[in-house]
C-alpha positions as CSV (number, residue, x, y, z in Angstrom):
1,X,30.5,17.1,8.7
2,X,30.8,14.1,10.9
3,X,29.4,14.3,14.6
4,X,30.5,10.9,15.2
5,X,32.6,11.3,18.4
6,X,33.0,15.2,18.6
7,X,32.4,14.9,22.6
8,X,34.7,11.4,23.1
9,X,37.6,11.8,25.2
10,X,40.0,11.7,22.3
11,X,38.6,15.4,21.9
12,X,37.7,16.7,24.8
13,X,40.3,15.1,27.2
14,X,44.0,13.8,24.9
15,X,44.5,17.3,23.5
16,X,45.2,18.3,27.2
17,X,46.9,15.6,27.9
18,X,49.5,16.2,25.4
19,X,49.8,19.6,26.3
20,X,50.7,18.9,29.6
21,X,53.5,16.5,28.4
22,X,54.8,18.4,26.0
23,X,55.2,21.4,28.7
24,X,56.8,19.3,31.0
25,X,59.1,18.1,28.9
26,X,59.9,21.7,27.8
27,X,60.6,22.9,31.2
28,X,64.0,20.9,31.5
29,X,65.0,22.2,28.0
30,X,65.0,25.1,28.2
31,X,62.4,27.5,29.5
32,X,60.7,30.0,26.8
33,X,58.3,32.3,28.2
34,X,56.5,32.4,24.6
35,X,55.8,28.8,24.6
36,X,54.3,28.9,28.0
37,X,52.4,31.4,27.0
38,X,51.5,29.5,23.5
39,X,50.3,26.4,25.6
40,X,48.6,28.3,28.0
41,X,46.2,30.3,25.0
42,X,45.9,27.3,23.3
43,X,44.3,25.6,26.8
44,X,42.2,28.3,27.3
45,X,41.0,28.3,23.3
46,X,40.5,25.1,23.5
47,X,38.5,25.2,26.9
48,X,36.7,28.5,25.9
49,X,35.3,27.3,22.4
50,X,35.2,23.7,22.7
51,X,35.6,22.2,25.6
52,X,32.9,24.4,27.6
53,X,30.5,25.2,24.5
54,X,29.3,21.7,22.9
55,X,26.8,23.8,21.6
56,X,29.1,25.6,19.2
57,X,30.3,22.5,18.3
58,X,27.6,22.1,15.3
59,X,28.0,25.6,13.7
60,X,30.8,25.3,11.0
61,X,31.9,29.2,11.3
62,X,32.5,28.7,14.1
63,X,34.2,25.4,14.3
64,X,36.4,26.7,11.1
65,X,37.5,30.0,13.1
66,X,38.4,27.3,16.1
67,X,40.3,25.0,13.9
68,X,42.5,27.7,12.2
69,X,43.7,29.7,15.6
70,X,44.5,26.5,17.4
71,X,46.8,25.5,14.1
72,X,48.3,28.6,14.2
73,X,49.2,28.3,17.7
74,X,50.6,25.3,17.1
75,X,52.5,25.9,13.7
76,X,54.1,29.0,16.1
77,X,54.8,26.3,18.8
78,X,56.7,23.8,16.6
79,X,58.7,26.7,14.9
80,X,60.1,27.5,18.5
81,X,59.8,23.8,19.9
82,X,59.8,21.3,17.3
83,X,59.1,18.7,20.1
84,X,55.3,20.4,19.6
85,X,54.7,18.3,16.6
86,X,53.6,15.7,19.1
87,X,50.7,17.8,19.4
88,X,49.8,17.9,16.2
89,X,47.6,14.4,16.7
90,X,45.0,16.7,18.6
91,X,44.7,18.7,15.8
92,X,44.3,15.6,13.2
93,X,41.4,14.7,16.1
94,X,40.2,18.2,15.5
95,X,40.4,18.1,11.6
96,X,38.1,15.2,11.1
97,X,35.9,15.9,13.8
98,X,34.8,19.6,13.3
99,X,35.1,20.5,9.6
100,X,33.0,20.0,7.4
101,X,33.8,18.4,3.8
102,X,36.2,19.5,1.6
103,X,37.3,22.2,4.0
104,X,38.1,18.9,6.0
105,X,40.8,18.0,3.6
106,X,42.6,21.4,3.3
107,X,42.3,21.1,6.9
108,X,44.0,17.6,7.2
109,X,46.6,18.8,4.7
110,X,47.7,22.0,6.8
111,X,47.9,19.9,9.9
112,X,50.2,17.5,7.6
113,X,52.6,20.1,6.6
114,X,52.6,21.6,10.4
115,X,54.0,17.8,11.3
116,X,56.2,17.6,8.8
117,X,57.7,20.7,9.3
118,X,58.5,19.7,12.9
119,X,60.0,16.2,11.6
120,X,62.2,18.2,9.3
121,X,63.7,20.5,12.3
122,X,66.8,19.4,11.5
123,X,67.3,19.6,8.0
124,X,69.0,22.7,6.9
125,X,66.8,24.5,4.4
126,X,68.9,27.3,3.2
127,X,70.4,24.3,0.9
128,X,68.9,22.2,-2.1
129,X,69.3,19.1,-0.2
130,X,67.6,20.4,2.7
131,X,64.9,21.8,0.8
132,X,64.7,18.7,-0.9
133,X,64.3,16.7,1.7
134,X,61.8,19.1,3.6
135,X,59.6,19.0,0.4
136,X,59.7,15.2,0.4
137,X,59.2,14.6,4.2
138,X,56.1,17.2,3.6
139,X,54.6,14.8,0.7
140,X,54.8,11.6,2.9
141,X,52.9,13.4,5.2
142,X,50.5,15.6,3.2
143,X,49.4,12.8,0.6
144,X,48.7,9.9,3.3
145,X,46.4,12.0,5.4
146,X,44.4,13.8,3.0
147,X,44.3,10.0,1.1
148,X,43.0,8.9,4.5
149,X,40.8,11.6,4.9
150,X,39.2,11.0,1.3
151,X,38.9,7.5,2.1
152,X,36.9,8.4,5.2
153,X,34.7,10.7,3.9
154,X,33.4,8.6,0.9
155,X,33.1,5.8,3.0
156,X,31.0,8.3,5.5
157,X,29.4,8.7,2.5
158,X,28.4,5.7,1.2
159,X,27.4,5.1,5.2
160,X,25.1,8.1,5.1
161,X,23.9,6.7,1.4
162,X,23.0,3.1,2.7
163,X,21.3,4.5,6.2
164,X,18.8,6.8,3.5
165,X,18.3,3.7,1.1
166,X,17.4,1.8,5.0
167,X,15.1,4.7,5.1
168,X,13.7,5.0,1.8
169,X,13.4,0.9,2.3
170,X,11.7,1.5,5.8
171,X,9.2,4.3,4.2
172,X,8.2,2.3,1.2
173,X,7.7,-0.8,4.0
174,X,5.4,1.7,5.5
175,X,3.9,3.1,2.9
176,X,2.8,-0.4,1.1
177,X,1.7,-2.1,5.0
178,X,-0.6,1.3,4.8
179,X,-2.0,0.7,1.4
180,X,-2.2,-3.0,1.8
181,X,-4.6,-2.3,5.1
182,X,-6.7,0.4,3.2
183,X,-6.9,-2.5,0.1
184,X,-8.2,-4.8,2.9
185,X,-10.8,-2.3,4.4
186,X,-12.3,-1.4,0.9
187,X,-12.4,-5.1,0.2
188,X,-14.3,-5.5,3.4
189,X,-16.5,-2.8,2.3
190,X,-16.8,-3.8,-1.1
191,X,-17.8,-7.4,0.3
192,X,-20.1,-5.6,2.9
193,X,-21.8,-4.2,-0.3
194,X,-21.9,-7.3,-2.3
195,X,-23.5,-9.5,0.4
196,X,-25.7,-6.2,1.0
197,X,-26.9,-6.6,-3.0
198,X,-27.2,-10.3,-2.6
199,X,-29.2,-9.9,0.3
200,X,-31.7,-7.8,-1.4
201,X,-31.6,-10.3,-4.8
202,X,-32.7,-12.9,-2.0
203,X,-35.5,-11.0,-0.5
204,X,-36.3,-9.6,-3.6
205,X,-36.7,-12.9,-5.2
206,X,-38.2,-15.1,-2.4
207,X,-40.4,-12.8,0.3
208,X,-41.1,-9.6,-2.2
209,X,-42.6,-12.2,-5.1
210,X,-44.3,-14.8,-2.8
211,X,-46.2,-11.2,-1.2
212,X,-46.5,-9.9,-4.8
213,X,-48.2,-12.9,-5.5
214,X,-50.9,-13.6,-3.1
215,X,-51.8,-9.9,-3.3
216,X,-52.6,-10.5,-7.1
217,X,-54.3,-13.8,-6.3
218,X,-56.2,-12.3,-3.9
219,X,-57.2,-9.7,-6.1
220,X,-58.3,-11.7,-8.4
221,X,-60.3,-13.4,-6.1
222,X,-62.4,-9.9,-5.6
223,X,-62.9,-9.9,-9.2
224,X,-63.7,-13.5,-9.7
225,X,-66.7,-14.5,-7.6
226,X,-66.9,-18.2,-8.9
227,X,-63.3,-19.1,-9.1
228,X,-62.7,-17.2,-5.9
229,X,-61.7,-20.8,-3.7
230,X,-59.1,-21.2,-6.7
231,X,-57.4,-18.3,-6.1
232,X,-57.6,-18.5,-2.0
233,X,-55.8,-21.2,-2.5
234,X,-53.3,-20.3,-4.5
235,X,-52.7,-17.5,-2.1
236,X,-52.8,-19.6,0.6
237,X,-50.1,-22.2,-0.9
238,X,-47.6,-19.3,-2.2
239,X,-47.3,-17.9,1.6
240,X,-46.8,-21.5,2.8
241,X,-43.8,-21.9,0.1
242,X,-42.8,-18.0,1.0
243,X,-42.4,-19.2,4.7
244,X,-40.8,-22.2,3.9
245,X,-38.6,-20.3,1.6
246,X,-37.6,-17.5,4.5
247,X,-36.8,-20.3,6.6
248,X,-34.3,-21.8,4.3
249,X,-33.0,-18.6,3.5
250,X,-32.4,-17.5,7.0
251,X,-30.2,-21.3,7.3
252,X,-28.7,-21.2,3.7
253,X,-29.7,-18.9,0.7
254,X,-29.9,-21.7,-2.0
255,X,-33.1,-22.0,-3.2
256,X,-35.0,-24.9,-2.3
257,X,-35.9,-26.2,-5.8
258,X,-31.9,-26.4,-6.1
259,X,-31.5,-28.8,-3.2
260,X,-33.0,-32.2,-4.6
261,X,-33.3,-31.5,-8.0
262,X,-31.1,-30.2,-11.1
263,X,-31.6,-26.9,-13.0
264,X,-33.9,-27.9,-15.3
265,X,-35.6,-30.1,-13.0
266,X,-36.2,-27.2,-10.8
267,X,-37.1,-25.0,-13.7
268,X,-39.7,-27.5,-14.2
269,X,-40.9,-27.4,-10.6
270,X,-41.0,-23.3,-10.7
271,X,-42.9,-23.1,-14.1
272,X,-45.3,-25.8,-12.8
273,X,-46.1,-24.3,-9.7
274,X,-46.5,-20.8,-11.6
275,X,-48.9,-22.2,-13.9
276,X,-50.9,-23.5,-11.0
277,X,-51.3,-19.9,-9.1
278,X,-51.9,-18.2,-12.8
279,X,-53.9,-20.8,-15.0
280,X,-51.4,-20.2,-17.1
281,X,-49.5,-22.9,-18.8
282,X,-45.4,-22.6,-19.2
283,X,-43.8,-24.5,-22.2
284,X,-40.6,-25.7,-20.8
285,X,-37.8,-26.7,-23.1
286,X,-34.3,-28.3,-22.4
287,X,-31.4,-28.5,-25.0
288,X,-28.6,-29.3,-25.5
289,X,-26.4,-31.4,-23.2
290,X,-26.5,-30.8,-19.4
291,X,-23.2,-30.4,-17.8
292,X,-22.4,-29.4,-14.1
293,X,-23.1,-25.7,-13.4
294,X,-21.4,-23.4,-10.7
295,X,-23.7,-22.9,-8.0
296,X,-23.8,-19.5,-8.7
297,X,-24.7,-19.9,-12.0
298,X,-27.5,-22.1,-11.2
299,X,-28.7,-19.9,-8.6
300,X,-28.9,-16.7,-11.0
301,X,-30.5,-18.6,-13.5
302,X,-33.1,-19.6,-11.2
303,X,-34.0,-16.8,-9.7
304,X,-33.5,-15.0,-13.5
305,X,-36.5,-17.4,-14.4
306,X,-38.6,-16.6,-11.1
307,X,-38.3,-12.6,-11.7
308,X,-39.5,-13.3,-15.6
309,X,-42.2,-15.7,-14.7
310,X,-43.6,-13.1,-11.5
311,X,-43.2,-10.2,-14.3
312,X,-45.1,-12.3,-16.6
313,X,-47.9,-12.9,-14.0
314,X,-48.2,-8.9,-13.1
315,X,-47.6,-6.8,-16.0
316,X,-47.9,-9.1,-19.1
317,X,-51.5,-10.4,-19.4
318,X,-49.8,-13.3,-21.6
319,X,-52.0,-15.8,-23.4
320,X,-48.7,-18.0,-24.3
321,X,-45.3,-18.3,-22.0
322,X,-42.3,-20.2,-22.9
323,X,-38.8,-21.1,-20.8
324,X,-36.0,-22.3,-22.4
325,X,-32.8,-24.0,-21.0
326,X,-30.1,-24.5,-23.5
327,X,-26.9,-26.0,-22.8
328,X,-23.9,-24.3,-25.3
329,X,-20.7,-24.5,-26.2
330,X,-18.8,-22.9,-23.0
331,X,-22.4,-21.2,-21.8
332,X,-26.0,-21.9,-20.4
333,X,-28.7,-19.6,-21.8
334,X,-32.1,-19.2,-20.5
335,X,-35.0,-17.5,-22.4
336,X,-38.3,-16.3,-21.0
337,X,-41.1,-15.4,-23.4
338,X,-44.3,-14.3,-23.4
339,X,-46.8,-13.2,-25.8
340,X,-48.3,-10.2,-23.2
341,X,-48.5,-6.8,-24.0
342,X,-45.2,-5.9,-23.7
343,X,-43.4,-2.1,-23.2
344,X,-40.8,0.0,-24.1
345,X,-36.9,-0.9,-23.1
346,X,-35.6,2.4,-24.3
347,X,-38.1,4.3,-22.8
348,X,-38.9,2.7,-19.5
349,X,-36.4,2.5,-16.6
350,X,-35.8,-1.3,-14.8
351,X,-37.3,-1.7,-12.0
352,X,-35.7,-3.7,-9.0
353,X,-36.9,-7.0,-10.3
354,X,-34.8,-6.1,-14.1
355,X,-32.4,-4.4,-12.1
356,X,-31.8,-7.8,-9.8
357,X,-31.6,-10.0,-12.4
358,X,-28.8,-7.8,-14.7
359,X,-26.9,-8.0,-11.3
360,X,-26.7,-11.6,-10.3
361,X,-26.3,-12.5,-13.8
362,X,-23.3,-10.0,-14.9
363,X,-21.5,-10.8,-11.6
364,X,-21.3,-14.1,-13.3
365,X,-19.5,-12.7,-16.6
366,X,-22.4,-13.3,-17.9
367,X,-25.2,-11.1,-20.0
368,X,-28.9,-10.2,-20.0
369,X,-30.8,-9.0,-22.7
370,X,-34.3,-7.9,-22.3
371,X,-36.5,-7.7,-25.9
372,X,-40.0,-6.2,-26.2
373,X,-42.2,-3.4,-27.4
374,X,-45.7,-2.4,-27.4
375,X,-47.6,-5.2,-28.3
376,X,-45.2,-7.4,-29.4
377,X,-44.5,-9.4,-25.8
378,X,-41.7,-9.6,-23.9
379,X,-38.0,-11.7,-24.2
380,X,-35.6,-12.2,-21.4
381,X,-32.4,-14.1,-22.3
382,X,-29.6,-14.7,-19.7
383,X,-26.2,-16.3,-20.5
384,X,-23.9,-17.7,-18.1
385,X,-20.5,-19.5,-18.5
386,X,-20.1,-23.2,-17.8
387,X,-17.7,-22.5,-15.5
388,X,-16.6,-20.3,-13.0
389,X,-14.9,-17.5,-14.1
């Protein structure tokens, strides 16, 4: 049911209004005490139900029970005073304002018939003609209205359909605005955690090896009486390069072999300097045709080299150690090997160093194989696209 206008003057007040007319212009007439009293209960119905109870206006009993006295007052009013039709626009106002659909459209046809009937006051109905003619004056009433009345209720209804598709719109609005801002938070998070990870690949792979390596050449020194100076000194040189490395690292984390030089160039540097601290020589190999790497890529690679290299130096006790850069079709590969005493893939969980290197290196779309067993030495072999994925 509409409640578009149910407390506008056109209810509340014209009803009255034409009530008053239409009993002043019945005085002069011809006074009937039944009409009086007819216009007087349908005033005080009007005032008792409607008028003075807005509340009531939104329960449809009671709104139907409303509807059908006042109509019967007036149907009884235009019987005795066919000048009454007049009021039948209050009830039209009434009709479309208080019933509810499709008793609105029996409504709307009763109130028809009720005007019609008073527009047909003259025609004498105890004939065919006059019955005719009553009939027909009754369509042309009855058909436009309730026609009208259709018309305004699917138009109400296509109203009421567009406001929920507004809503539905509105809700969907909301809905994506709060999914787009919890996409952006667990992107932020998911970044936090990324540049956490990084953070500890950097440490990991600068300050943690630099200290894991003077404690071994100090070590060494302990056990090694007549080389001891060799291996104070490489001590001593890997915590100057460790500082020099936090330094950088606190300004940019690029590796400083990566700065001046290119990737096998800095390979180069890292295997030389290794071989220095370990008296260990490293075969380094280039193939292939160098093209421009991703930073990234160059970066993982790197550091992929410095992890082998300090697991080499810790765990392997290698007699032979080879690197290998190889430039490929669409991919660089990088292979660490050593001839050291190897261990057990299956069998052994990655530490953080393993664990470090599969990181940077998949994050890259690339891969990382690790081969060894018992005896047999040890193979690390990362591969990283050309390009940036």
């Amino acid at each position: 049911m509409s409640r578009d206008g149910v407390s506008s003057p056109v209810v509340t007040v014209v009803p009255y209004v034409l009530l008053a007319v239409l009993v002043l212009v019945t005085v002069p007439i011809g006074p009937d005490p039944v009409v009086f009293w007819l216009c007087g209960a349908a005033a005080a119905w009007m005032l008792g139900v409607f008028t003075l109870r807005p509340g009531w206006r939104t329960r449809p009993v009671v709104m139907a029970v409303f509807f059908t006295v006042l109509l019967a007052i007036t149907a009884v009013l235009v019987v005795r005073a066919p000048w009454f039709g007049f009021f039948t626009p209050a009830a039209y106002f009434y009709a479309f304002r208080v019933l509810r659909w499709p008793w609105r459209l029996a409504g709307v046809g009763a109130v028809a018939v009720v005007a019609g009937t008073a527009q047909a006051y003259g025609l004498d109905k105890t004939t065919a003609a006059g019955l005719v003619g009553y009939l027909a004056i009754l369509v042309v009433n009855v058909v436009p209205m309730c026609g009208f009345a259709w018309f305004a209720w699917r138009d109400g209804q296509q109203d009421e359909q567009r406001r929920q598709a507004l809503a539905d719109v509105r809700e969907a609005n909301r809905r994506l605005e709060a999914m787009f801002d919890e996409n952006v938070r667990l992107a932020r998070e998911a970044g936090v955690l990324d540049e956490r990870q990084r953070m500890a690949r950097e440490i990991h792979d600068t300050l943690a090896q630099g200290l894991t390596g003077i404690v071994t050449q100090l070590q060494a020194a302990e056990h090694d009486p007549v080389g001891w100076r060799r291996h104070v000194g490489a001590a001593t040189a890997l915590a100057r390069e460790s500082l020099s490395e936090a330094r950088r690292s606190v300004r940019a984390l690029r590796p400083e072999p990566l700065e001046a030089a290119r990737l096998s160039e800095a390979l180069a540097g890292v295997a030389a300097k290794w071989s220095a601290r370990n008296g260990l020589t490293v075969e380094v190999t280039t193939t292939g045709t160098a093209c421009p790497l991703p930073a990234e890529a160059e970066i993982a690679l790197l550091r992929t080299a410095q992890e082998a290299l300090a697991n080499v130096a810790r765990h392997a006790n290698a007699n032979r150690v080879g690197l290998t850069l190889s430039y490929l079709d669409g991919e660089v590969a990088l292979d660490v090997r050593d001839d050291g005493r190897g261990f057990d893939p299956g069998g052994s969980s990655d530490g953080f160093g393993l664990v470090a290197m599969r990181q940077r290196v998949e994050s890259l779309s690339g891969t990382l194989r690790v081969e060894s067993g018992p005896g047999c030495g040890t193979g690390i072999s990362a591969r990283v696209p050309a390009v940036r994925s």
